[in-house]
TIBAKOL-715702 format. One line per 5 residues: number of its first residue (from 1); their letters; for each residue z negated, y, x negated of N, C-alpha, C. Coordinates in Angstrom, 2 decimals. Atoms other than C-alpha are relative to their C-alpha. Layout:
<rs>
NUM	A	Z:Y:X:Z:Y:X:Z:Y:X | ... .
</rs>
This chain:
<rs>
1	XXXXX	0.98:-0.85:0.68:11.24:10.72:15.31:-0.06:-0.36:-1.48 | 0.20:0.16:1.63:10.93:11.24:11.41:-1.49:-0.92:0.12 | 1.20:0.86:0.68:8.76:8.23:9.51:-1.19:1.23:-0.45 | 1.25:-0.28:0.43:5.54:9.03:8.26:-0.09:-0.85:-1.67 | 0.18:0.54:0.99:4.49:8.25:4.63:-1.66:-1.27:0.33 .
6	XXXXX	1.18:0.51:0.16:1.75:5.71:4.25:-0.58:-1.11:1.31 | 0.50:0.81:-1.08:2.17:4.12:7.74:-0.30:-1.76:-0.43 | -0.30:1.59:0.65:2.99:0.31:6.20:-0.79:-0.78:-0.96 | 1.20:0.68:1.14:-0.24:-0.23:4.04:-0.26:-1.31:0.39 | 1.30:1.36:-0.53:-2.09:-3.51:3.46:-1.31:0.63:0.03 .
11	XXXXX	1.39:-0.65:-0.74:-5.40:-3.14:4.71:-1.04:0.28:-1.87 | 1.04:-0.60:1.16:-7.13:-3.08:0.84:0.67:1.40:-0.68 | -0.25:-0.91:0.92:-4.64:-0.54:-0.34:0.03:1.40:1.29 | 0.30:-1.36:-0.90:-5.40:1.68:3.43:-1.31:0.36:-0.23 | 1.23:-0.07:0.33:-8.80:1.01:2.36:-0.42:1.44:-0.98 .
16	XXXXX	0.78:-1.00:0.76:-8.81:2.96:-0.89:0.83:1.12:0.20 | -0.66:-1.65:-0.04:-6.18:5.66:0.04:-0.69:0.66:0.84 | 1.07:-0.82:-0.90:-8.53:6.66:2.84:-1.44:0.26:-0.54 | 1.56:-0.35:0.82:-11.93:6.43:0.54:0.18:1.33:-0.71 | -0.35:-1.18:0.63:-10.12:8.66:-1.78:0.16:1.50:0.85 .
21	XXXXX	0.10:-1.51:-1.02:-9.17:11.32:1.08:-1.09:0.25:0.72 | 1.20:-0.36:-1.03:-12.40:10.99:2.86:-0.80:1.11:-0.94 | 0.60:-0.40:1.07:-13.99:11.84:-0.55:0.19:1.14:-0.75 | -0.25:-1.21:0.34:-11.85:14.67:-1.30:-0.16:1.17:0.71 | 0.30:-0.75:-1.51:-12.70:16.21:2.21:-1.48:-0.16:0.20 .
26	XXXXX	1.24:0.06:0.12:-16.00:15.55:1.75:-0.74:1.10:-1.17 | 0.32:-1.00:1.08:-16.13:18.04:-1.23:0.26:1.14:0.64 | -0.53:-1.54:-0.80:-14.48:20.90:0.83:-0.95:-0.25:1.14 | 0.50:0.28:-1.47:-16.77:19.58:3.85:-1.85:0.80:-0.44 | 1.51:-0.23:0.11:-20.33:21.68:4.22:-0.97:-0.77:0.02 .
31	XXXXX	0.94:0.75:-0.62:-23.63:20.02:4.40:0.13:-0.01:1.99 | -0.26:0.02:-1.54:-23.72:18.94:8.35:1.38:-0.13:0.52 | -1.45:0.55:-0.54:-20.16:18.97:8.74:0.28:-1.66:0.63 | -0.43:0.91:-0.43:-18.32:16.42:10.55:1.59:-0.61:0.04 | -0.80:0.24:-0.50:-15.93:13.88:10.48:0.46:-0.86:1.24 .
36	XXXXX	-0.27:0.78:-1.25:-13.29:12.13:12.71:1.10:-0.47:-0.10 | -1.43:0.97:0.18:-10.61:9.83:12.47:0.60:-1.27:0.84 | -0.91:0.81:-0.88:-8.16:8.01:14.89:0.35:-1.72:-0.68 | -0.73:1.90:1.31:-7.54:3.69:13.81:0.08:-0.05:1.65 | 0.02:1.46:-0.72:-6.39:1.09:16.17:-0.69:-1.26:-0.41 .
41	XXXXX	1.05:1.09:0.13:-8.13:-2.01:16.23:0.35:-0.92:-1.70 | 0.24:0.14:1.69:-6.67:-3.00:12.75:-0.07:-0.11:-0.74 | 0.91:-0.70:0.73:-8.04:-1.02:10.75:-1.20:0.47:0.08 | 1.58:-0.47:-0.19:-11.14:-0.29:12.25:-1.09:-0.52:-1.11 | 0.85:0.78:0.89:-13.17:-2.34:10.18:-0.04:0.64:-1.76 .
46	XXXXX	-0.39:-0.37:0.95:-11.66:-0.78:6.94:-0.21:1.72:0.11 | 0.05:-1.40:-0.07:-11.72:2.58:8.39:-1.51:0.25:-0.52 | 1.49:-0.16:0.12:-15.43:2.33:9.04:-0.73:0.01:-1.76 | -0.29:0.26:1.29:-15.70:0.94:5.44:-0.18:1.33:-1.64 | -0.89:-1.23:1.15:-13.79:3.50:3.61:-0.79:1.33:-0.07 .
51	XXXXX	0.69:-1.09:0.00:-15.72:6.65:5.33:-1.05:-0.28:-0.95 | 1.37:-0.06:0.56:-18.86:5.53:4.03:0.11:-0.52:-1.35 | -0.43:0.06:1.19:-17.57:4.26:0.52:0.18:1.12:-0.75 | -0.24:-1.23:0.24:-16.87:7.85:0.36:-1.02:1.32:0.48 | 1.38:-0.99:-0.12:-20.40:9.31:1.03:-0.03:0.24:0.92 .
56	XXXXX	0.56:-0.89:-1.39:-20.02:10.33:4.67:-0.95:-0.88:0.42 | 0.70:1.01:-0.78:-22.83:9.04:7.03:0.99:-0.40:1.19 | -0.72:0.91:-1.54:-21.50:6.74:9.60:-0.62:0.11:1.34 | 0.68:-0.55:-0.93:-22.42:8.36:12.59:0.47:-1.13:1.53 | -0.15:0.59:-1.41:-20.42:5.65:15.36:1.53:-0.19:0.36 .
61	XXXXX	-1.29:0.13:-0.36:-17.10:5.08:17.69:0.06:0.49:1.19 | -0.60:-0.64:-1.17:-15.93:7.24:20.20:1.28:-0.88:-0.11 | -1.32:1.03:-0.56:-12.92:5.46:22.45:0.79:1.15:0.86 | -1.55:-0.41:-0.52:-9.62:6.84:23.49:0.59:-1.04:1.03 | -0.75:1.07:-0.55:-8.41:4.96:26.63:0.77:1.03:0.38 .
66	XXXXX	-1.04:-0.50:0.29:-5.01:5.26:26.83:0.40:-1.02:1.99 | -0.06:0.81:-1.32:-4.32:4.14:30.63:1.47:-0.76:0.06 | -1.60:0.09:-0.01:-0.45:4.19:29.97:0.30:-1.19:-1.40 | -0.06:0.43:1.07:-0.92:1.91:26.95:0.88:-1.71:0.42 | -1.00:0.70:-0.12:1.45:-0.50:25.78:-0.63:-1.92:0.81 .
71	XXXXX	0.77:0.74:-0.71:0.96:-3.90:28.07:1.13:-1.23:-1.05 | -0.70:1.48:0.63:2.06:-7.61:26.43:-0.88:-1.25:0.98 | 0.43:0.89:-0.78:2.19:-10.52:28.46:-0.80:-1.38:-1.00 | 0.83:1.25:0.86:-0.42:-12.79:27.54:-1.32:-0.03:-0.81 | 1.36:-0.34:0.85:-2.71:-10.75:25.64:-0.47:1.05:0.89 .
76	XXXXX	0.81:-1.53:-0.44:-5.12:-7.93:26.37:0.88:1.11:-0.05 | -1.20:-1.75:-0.01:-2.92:-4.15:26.89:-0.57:0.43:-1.17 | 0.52:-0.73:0.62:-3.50:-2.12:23.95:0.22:0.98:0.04 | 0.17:-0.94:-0.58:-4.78:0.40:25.79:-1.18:0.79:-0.76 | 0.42:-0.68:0.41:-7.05:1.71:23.64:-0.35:0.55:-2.03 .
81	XXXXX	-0.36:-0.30:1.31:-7.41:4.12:19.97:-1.76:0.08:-0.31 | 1.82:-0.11:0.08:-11.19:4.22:18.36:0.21:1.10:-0.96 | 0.36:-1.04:0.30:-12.34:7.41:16.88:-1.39:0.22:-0.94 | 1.28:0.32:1.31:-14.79:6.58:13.65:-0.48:1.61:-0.40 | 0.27:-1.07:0.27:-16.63:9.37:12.82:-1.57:0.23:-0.50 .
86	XXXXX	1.04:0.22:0.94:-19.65:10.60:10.85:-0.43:1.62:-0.51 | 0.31:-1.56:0.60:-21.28:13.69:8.77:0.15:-0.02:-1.13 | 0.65:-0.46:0.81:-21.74:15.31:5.81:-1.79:-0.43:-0.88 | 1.05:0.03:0.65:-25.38:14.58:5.02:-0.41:0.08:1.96 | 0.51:-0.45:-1.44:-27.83:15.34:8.14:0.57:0.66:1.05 .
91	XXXXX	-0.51:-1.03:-1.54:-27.02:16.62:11.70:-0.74:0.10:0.69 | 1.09:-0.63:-1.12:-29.48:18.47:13.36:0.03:0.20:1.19 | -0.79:-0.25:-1.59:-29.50:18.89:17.27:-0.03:1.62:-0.30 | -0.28:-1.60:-0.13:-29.43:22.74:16.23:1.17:0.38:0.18 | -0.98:0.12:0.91:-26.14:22.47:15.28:0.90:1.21:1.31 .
96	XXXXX	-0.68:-1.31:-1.12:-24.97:24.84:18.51:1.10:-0.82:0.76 | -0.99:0.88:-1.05:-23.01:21.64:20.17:-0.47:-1.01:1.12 | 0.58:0.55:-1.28:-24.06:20.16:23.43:0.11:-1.40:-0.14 | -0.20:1.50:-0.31:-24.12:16.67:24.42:1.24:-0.71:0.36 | -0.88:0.74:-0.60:-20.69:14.70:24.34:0.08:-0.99:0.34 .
101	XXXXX	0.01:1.42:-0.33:-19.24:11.89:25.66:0.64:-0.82:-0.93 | -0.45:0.83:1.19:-18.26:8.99:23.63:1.32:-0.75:0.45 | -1.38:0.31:-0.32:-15.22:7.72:25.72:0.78:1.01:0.54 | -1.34:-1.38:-0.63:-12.08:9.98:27.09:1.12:-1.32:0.10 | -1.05:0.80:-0.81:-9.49:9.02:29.16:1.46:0.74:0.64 .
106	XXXXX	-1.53:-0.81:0.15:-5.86:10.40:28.60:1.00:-0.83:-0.21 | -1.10:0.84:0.13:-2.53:8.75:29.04:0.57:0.53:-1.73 | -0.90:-0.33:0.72:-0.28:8.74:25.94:0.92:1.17:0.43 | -1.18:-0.81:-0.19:2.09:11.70:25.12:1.03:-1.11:0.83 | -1.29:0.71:-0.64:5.31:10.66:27.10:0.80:0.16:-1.10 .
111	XXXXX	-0.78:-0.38:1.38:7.99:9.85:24.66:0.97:0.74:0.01 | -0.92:-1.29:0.06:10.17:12.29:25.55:-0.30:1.76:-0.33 | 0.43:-1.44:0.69:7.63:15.21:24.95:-0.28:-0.94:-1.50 | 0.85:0.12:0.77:6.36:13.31:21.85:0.83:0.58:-1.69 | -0.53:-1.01:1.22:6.90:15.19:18.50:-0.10:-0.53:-0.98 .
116	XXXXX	0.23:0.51:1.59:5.51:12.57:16.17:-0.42:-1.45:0.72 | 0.03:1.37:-0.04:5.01:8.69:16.25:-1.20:-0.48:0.75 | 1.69:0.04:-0.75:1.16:8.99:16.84:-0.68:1.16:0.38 | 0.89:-1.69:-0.69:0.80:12.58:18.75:-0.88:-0.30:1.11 | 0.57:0.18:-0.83:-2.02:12.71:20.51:-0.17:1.18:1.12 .
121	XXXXX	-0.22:-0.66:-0.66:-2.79:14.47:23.78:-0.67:1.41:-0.57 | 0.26:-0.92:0.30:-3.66:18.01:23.40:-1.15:0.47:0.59 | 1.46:-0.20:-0.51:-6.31:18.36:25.78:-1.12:-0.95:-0.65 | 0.86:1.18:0.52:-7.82:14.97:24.28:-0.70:0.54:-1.74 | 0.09:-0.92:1.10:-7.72:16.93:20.69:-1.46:1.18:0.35 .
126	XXXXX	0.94:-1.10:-0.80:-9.40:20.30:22.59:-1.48:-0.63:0.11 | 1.44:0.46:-0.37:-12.54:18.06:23.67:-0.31:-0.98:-1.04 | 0.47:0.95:1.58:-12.91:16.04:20.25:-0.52:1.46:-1.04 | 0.80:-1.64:0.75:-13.21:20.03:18.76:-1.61:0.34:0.62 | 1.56:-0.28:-0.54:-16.50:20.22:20.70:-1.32:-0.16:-1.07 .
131	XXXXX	0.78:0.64:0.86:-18.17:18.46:18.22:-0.11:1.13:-1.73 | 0.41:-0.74:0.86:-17.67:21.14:15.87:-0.28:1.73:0.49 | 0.13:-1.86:-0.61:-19.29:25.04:16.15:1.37:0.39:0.01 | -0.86:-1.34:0.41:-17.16:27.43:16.81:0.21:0.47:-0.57 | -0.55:-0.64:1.55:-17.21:29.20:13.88:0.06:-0.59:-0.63 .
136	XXXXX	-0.49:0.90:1.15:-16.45:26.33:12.12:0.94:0.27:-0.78 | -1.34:-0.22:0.51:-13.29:25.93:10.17:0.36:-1.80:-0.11 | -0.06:1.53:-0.53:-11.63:22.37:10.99:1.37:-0.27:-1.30 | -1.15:0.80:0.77:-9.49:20.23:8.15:0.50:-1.16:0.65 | -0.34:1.43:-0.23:-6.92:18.12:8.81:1.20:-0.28:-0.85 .
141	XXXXX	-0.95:0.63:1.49:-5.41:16.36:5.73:1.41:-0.58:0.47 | -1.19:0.30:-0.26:-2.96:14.59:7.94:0.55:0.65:1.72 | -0.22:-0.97:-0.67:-1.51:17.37:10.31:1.06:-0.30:1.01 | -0.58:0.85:-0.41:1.49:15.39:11.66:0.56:1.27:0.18 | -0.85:-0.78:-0.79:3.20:17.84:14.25:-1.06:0.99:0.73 .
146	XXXXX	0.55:-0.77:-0.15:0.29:19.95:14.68:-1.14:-0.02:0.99 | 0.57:-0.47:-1.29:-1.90:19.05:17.70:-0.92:0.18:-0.49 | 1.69:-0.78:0.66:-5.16:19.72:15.74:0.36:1.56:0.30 | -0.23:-1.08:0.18:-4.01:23.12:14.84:0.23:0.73:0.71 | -0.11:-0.72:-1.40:-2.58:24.02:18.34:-1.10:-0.21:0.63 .
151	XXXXX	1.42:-0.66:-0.78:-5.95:23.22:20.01:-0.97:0.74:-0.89 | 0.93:-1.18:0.81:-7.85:24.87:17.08:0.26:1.59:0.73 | -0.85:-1.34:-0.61:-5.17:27.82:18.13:-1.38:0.46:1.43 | 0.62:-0.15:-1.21:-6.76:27.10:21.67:-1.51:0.19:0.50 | 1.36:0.25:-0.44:-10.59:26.68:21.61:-0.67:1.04:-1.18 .
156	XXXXX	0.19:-1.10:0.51:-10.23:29.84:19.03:-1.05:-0.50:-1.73 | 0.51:0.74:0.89:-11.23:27.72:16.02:0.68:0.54:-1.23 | -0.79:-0.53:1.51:-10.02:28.58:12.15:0.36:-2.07:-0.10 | -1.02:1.38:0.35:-8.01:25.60:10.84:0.57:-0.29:-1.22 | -0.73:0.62:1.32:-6.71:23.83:7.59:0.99:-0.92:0.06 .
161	XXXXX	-0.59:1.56:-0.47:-4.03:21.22:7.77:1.25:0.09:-1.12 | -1.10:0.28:0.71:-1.38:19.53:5.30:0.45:-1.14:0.71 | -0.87:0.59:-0.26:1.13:17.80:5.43:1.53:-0.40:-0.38 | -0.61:0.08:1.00:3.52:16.00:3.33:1.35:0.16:0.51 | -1.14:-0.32:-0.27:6.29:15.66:5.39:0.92:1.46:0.42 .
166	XXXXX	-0.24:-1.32:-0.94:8.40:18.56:5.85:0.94:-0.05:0.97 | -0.24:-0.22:-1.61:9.95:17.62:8.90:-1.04:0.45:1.04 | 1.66:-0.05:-0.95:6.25:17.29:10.69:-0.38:1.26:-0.70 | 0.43:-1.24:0.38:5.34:20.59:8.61:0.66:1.00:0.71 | -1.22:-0.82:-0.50:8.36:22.31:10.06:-0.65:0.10:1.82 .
171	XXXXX	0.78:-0.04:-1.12:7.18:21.26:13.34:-1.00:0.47:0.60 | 1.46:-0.84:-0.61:3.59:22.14:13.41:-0.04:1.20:-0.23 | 0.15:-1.70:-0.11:4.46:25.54:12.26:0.76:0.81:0.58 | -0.33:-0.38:-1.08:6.68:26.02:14.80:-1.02:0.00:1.42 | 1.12:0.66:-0.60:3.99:24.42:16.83:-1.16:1.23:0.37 .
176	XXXXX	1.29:-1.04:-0.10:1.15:26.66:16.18:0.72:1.36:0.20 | -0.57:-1.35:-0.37:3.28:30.19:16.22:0.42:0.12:1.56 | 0.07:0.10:-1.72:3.92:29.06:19.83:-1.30:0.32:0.83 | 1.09:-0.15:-0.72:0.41:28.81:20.31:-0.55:1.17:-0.02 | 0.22:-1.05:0.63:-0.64:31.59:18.29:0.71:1.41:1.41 .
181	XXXXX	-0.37:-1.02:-0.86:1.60:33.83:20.32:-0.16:0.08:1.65 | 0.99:0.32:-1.44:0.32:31.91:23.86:-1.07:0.94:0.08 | 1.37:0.05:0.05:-2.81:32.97:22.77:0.07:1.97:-0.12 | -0.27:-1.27:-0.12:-1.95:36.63:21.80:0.14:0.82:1.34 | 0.03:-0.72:-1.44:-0.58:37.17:25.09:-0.93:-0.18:1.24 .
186	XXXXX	1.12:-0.11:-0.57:-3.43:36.33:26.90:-1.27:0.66:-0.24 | 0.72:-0.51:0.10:-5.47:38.34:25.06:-1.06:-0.23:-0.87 | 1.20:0.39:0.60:-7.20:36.35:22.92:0.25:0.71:-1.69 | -0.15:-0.58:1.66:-7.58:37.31:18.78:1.09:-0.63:-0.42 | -1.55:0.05:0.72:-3.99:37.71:17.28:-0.50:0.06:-1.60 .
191	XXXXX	0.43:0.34:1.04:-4.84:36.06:14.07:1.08:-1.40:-0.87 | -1.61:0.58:0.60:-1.34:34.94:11.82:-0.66:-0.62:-1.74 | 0.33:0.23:1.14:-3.34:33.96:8.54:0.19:-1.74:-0.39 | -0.14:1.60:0.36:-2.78:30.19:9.37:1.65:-0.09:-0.57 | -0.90:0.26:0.46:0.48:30.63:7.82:0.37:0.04:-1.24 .
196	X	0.20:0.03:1.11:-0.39:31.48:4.54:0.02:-1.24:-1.06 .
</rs>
């Protein structure tokens, strides 16, 4: 699978490249909005850090167990991804989103479907969108191979996403026109503007 830019940081210089993007997504981000961001153990500490260096409120840690996760003799499995996440300013219970749960429990892509280094599952994606309305519109600065964008596709969401590489660009917009046209033929709103 094609590298990724930015994977190989030290932890002060993942620090401020993530303050800076939180902060620039925080300007495009409404009052109430929400974010959400994937670390392993770490970076957690830095992740946490960084959001709130960058004005979001620090709302907590949703957990990703990964059942299939990699096992080493001797230590603990690292079986699981943490999920830092936070708002905009206030979050009202109005907000038109029910009560989630704070852990989920999805094996790793298999590496023979996997499209990108750190793809996550697609249903696991789908139920992390909960957390935002429906008529939202969902950014994701680092887009990889698309699975944001294909469950946006799916749970009928609007969507933003970059992405520097253009192998992984190439991908997710193969990616989403798959879904896109899934989604067409079932009937749902045939809506091609995410290609713009």
């Amino acid at each position: 699978l094609p590298d990724f830019s930015g994977d190989n940081m030290d932890q002060r210089g993942f620090m401020e490249f993530t303050r800076q993007v939180f902060a620039k997504c925080r300007e495009k981000t409404k009052p109430e909005g929400v974010i959400a961001c994937f670390i392993d153990w770490r970076n957690l500490p830095a992740l946490c850090d960084s959001l709130q260096a960058a004005g979001w409120v620090w709302r907590g840690i949703a957990v990703w167990n990964k059942p299939n996760g990699r096992p080493q003799k001797g230590r603990f499995r690292n079986e699981f991804e943490f999920i830092v996440w936070g708002s905009n300013g206030p979050m009202p219970f109005e907000r038109g989103v029910g009560c989630l749960p704070g852990y989920y429990r999805y094996p790793n892509v298999a590496s023979k479907d996997r499209q990108h280094q750190t793809e996550k599952p697609l249903q696991l994606i789908e139920d992390l969108l909960e957390i935002v309305p429906a008529s939202a519109t969902v950014l994701d600065p680092f887009m990889g191979s698309g699975t944001t964008a294909a469950a946006g596709v799916r749970t009928g969401r609007n969507y933003i996403g970059f992405e520097l590489s253009k192998e992984y660009h190439a991908i997710a917009v193969e990616r989403v026109a798959a879904e896109a046209q899934a989604a067409a033929a079932t009937g749902a709103e045939d809506d091609e503007d995410w290609m713009a």
